[in-house]
Backbone as XML, in Angstrom:
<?xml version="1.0"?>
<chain id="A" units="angstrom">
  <residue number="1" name="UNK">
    <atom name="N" x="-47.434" y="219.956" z="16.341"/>
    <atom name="CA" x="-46.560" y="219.806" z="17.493"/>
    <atom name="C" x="-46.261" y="221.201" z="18.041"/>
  </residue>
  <residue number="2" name="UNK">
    <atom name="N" x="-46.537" y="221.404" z="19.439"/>
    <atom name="CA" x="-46.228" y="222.850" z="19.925"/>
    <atom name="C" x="-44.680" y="222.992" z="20.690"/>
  </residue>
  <residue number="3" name="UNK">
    <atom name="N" x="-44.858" y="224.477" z="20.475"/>
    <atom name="CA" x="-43.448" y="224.465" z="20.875"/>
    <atom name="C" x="-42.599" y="223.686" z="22.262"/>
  </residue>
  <residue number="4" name="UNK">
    <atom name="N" x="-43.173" y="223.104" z="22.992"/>
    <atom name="CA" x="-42.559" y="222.710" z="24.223"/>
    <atom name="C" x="-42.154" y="220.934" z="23.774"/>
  </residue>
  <residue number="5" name="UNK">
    <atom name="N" x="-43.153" y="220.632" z="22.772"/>
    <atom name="CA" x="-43.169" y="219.002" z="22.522"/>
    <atom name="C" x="-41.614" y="219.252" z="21.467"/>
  </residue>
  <residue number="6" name="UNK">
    <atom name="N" x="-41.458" y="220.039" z="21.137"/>
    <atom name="CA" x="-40.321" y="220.254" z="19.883"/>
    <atom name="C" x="-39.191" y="220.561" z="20.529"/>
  </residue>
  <residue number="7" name="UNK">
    <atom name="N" x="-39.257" y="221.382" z="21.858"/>
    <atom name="CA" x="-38.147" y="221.357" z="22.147"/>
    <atom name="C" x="-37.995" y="219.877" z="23.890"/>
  </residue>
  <residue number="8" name="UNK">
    <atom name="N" x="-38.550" y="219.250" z="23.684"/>
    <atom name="CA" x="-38.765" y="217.760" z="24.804"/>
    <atom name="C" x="-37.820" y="217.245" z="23.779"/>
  </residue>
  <residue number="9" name="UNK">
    <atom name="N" x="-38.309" y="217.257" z="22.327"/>
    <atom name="CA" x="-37.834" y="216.275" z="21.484"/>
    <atom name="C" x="-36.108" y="216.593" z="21.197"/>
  </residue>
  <residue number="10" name="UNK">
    <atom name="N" x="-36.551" y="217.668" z="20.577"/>
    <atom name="CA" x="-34.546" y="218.090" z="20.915"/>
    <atom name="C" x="-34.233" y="217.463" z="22.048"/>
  </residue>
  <residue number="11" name="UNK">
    <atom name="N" x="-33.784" y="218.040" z="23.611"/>
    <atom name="CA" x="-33.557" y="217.651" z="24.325"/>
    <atom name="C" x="-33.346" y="216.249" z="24.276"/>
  </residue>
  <residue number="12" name="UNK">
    <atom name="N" x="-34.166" y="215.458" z="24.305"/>
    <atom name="CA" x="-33.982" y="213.848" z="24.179"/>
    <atom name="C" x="-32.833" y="213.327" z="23.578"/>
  </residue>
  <residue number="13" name="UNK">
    <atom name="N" x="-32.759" y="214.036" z="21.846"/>
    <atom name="CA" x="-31.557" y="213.594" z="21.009"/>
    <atom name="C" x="-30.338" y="213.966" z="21.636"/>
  </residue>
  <residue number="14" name="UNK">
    <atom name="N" x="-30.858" y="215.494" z="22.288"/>
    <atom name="CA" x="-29.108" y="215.668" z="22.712"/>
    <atom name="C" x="-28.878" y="214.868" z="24.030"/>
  </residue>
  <residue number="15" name="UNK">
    <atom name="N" x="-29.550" y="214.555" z="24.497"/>
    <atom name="CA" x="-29.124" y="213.760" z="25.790"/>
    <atom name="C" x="-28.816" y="212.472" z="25.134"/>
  </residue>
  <residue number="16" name="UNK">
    <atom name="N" x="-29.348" y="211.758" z="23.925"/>
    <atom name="CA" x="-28.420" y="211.208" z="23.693"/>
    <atom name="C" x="-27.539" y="211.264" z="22.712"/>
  </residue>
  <residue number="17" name="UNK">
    <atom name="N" x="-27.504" y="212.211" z="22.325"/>
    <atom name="CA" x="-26.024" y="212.728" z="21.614"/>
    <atom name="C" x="-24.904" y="212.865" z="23.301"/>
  </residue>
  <residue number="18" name="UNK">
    <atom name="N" x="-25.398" y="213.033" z="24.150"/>
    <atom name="CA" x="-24.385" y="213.460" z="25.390"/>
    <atom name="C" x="-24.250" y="211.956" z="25.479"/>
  </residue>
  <residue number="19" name="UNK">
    <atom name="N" x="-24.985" y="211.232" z="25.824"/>
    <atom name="CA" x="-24.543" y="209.576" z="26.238"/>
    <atom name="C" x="-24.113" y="208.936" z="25.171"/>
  </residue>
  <residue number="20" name="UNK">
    <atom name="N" x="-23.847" y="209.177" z="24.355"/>
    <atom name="CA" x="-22.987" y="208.366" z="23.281"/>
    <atom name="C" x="-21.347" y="209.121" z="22.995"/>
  </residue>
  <residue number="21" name="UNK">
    <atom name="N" x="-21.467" y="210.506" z="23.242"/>
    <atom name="CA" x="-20.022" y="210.910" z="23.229"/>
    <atom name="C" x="-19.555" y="210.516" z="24.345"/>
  </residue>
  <residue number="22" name="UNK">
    <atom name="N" x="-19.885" y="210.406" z="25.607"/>
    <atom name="CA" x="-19.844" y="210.001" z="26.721"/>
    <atom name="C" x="-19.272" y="208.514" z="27.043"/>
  </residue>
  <residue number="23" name="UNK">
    <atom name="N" x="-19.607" y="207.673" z="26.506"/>
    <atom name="CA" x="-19.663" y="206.304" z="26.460"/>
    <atom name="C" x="-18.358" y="206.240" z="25.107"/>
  </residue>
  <residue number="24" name="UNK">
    <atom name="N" x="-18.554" y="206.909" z="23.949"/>
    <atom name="CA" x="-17.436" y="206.711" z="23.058"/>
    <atom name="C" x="-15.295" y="207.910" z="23.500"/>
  </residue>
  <residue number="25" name="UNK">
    <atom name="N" x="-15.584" y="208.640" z="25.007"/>
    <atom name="CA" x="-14.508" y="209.107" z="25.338"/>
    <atom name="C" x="-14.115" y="208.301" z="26.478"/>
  </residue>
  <residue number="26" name="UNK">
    <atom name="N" x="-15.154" y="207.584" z="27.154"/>
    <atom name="CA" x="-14.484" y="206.505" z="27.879"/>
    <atom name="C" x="-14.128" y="204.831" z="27.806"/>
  </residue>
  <residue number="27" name="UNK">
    <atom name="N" x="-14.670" y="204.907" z="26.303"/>
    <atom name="CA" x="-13.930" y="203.571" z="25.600"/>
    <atom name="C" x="-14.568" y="202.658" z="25.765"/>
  </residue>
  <residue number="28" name="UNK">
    <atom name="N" x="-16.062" y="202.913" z="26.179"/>
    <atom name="CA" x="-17.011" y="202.155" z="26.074"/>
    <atom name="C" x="-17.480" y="201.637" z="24.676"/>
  </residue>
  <residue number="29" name="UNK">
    <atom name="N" x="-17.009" y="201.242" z="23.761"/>
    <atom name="CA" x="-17.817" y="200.928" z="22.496"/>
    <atom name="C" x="-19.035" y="200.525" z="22.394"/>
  </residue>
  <residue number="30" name="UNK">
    <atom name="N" x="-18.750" y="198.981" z="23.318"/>
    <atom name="CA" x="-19.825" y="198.185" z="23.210"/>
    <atom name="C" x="-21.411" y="198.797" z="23.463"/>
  </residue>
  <residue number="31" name="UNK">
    <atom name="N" x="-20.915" y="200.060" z="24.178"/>
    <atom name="CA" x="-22.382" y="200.571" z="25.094"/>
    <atom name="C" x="-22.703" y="201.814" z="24.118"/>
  </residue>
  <residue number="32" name="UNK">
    <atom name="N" x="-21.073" y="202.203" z="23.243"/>
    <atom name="CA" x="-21.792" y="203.336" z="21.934"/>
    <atom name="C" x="-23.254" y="202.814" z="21.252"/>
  </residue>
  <residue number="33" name="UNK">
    <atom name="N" x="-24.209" y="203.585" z="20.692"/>
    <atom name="CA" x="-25.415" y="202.936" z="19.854"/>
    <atom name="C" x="-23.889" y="202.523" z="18.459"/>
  </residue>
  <residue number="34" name="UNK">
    <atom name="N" x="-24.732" y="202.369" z="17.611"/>
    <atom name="CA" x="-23.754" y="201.912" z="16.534"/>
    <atom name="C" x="-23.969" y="203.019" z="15.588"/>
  </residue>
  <residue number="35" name="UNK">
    <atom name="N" x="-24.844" y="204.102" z="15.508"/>
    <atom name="CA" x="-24.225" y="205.067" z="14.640"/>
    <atom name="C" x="-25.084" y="206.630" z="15.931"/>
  </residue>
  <residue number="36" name="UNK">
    <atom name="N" x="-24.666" y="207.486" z="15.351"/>
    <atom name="CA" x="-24.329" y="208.885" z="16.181"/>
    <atom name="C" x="-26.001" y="209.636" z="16.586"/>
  </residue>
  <residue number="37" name="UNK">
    <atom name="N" x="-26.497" y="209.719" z="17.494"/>
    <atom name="CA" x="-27.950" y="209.902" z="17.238"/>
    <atom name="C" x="-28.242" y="211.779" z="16.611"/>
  </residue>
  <residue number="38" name="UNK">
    <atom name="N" x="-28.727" y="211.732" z="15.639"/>
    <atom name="CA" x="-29.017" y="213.019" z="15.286"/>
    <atom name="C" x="-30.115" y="213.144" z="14.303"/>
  </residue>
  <residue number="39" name="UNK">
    <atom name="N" x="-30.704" y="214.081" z="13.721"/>
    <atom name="CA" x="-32.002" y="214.611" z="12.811"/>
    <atom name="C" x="-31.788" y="215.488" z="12.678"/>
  </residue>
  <residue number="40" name="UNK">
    <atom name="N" x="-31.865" y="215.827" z="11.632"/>
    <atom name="CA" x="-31.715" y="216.904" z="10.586"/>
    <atom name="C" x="-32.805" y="217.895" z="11.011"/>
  </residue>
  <residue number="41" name="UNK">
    <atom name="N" x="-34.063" y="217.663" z="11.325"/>
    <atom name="CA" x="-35.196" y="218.392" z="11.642"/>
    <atom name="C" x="-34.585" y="218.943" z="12.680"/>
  </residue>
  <residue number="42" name="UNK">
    <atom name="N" x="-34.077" y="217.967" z="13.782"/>
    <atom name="CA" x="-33.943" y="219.015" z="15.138"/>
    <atom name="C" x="-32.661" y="219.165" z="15.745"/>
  </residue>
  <residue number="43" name="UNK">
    <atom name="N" x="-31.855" y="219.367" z="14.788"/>
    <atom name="CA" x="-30.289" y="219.632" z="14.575"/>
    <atom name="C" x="-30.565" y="221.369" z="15.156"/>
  </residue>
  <residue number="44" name="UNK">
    <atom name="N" x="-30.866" y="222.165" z="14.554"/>
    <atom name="CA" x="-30.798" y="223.559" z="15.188"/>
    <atom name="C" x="-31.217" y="224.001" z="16.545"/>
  </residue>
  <residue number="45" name="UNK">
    <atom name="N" x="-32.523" y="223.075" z="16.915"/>
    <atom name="CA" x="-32.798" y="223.491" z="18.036"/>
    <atom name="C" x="-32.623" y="222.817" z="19.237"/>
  </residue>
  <residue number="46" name="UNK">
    <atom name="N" x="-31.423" y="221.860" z="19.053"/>
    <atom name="CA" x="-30.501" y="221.327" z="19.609"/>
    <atom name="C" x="-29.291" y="221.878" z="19.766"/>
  </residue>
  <residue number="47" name="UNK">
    <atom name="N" x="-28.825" y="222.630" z="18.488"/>
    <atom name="CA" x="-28.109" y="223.632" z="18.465"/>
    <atom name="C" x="-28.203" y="225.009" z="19.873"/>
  </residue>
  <residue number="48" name="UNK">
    <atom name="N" x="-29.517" y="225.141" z="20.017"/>
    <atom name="CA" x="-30.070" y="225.867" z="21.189"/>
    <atom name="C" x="-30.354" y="225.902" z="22.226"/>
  </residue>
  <residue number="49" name="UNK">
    <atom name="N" x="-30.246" y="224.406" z="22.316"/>
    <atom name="CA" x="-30.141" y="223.869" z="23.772"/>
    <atom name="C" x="-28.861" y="223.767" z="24.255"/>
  </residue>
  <residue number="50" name="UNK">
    <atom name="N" x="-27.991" y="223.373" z="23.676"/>
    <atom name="CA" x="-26.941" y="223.324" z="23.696"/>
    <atom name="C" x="-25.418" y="224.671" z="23.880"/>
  </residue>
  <residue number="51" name="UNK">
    <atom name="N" x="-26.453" y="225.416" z="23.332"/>
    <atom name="CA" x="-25.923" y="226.813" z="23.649"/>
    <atom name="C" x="-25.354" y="227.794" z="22.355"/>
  </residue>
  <residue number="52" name="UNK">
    <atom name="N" x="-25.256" y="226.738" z="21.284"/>
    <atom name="CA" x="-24.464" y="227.191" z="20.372"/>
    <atom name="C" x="-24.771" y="228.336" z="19.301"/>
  </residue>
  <residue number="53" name="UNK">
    <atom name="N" x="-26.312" y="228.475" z="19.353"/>
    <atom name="CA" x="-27.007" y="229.274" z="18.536"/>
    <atom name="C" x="-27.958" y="229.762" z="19.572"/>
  </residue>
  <residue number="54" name="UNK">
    <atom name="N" x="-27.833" y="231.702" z="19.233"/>
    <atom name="CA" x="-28.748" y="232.387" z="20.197"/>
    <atom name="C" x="-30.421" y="232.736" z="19.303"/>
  </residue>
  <residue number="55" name="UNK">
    <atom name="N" x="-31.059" y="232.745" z="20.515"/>
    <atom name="CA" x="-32.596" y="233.275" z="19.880"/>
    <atom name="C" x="-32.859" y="234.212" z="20.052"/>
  </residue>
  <residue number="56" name="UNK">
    <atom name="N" x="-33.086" y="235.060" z="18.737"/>
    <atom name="CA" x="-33.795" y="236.075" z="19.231"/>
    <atom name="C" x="-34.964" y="237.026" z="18.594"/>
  </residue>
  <residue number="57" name="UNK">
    <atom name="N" x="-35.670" y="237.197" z="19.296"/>
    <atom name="CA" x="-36.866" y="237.347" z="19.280"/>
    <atom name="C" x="-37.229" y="239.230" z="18.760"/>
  </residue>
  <residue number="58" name="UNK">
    <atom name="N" x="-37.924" y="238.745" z="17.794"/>
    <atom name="CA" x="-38.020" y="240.476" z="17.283"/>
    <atom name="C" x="-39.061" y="241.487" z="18.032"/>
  </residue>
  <residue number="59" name="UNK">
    <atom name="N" x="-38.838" y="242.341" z="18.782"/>
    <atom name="CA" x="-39.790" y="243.460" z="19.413"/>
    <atom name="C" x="-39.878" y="244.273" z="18.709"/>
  </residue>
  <residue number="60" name="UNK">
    <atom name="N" x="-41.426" y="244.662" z="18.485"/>
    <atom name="CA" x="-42.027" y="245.884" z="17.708"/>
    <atom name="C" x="-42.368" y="246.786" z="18.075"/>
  </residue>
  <residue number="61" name="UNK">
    <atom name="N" x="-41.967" y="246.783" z="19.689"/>
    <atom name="CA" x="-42.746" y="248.007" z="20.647"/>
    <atom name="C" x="-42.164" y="249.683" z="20.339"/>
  </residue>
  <residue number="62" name="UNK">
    <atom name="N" x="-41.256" y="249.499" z="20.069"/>
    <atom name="CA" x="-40.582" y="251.332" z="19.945"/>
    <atom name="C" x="-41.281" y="251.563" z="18.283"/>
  </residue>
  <residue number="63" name="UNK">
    <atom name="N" x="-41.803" y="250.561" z="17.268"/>
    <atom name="CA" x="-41.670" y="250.845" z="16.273"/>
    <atom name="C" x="-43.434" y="250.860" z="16.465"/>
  </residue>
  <residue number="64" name="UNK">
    <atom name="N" x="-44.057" y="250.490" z="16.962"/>
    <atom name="CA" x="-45.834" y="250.496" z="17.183"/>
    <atom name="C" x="-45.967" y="251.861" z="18.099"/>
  </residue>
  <residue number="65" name="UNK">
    <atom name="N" x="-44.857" y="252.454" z="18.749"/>
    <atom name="CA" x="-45.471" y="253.408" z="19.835"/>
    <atom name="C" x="-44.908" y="254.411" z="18.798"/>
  </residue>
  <residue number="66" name="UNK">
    <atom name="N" x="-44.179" y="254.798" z="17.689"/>
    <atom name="CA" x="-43.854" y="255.583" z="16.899"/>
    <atom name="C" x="-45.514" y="255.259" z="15.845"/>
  </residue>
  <residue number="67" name="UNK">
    <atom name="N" x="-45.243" y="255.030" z="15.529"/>
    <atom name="CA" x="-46.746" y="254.842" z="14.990"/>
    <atom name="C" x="-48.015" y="255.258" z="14.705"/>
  </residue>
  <residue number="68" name="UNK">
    <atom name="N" x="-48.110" y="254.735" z="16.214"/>
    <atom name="CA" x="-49.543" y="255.477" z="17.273"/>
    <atom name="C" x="-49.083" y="256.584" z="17.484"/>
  </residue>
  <residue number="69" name="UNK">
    <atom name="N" x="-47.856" y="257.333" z="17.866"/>
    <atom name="CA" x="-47.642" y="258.795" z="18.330"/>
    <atom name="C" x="-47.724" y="259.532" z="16.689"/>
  </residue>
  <residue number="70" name="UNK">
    <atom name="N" x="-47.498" y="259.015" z="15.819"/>
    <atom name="CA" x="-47.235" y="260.092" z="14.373"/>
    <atom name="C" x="-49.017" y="259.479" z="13.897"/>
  </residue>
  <residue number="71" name="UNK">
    <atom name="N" x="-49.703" y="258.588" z="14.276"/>
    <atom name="CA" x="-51.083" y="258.764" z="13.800"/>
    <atom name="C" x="-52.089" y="259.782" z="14.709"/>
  </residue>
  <residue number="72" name="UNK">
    <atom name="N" x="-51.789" y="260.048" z="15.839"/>
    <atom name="CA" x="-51.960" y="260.693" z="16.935"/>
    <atom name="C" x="-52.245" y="261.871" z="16.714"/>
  </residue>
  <residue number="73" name="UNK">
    <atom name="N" x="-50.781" y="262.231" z="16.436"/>
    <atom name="CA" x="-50.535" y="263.754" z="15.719"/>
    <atom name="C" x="-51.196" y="263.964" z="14.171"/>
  </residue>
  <residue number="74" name="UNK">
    <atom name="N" x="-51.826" y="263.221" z="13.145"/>
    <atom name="CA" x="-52.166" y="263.664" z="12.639"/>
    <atom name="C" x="-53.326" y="263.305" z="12.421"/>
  </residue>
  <residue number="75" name="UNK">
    <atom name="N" x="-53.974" y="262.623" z="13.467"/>
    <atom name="CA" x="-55.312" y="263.119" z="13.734"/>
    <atom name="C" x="-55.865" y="264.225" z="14.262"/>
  </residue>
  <residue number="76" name="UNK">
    <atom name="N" x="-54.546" y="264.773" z="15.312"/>
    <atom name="CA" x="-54.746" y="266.166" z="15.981"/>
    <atom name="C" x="-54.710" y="267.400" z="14.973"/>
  </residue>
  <residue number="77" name="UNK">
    <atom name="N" x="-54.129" y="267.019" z="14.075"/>
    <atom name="CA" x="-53.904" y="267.729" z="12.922"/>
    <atom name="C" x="-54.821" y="268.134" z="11.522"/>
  </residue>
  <residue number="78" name="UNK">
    <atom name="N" x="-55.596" y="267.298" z="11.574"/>
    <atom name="CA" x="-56.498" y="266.929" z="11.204"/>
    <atom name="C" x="-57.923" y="267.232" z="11.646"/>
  </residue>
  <residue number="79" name="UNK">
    <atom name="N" x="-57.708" y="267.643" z="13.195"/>
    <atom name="CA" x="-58.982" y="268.038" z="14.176"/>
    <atom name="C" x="-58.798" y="269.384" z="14.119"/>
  </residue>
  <residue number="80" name="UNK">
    <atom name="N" x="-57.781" y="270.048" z="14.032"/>
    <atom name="CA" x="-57.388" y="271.136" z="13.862"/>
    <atom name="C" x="-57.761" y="271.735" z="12.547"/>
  </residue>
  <residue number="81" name="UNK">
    <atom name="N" x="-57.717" y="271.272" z="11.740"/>
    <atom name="CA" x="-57.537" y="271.985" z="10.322"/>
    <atom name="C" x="-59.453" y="272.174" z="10.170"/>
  </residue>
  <residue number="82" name="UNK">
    <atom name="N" x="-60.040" y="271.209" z="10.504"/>
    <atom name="CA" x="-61.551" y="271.219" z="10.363"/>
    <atom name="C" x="-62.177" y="271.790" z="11.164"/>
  </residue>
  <residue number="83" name="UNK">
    <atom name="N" x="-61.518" y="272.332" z="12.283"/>
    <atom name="CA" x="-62.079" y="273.688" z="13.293"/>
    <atom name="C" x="-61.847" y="274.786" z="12.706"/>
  </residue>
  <residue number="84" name="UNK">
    <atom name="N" x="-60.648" y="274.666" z="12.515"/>
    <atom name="CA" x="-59.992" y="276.342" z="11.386"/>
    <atom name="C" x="-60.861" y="276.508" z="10.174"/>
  </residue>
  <residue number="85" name="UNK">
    <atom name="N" x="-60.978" y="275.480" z="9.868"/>
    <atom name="CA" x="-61.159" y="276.110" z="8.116"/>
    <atom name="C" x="-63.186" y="275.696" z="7.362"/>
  </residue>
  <residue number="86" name="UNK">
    <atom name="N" x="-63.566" y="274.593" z="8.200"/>
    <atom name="CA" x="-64.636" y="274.333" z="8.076"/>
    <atom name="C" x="-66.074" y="274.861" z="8.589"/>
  </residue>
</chain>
């Protein structure tokens, strides 16, 4: 299941998690389902739709361009030493 079908599926529960609180604050019983719609699987990322939990996403870019700049340098360093000494 890819990520867009996983979060369709969230969505769904919480919409009806919204129509059942909805229906149970205006005293609708009869139209409540008879128990609370939720899943354990997609409890968090319902959580995220919902707003309650933030995502966030890890960037490696300052830590890959440090990297490449200190392998850089000691390749230059390295080009250097075998002109000098070889």
């Amino acid at each position: 299941m890819n990520l867009f079908n996983r979060y369709a599926q969230a969505r769904k529960i919480k919409e009806e998690q919204d129509e059942f609180c909805s229906n149970v604050l205006n005293g609708d019983w009869q139209l409540a389902s008879t128990h609370f719609p939720e899943e354990l699987k997609w409890e968090a990322l319902v959580d995220v739709l919902r707003g309650r939990v933030k995502v966030i996403e890890p960037t490696y870019g300052m830590y890959l361009i440090h990297l490449q700049a200190r392998s850089m340098h000691i390749a230059m360093n390295l080009w250097i030493w075998m002109i000098l000494f070889v």
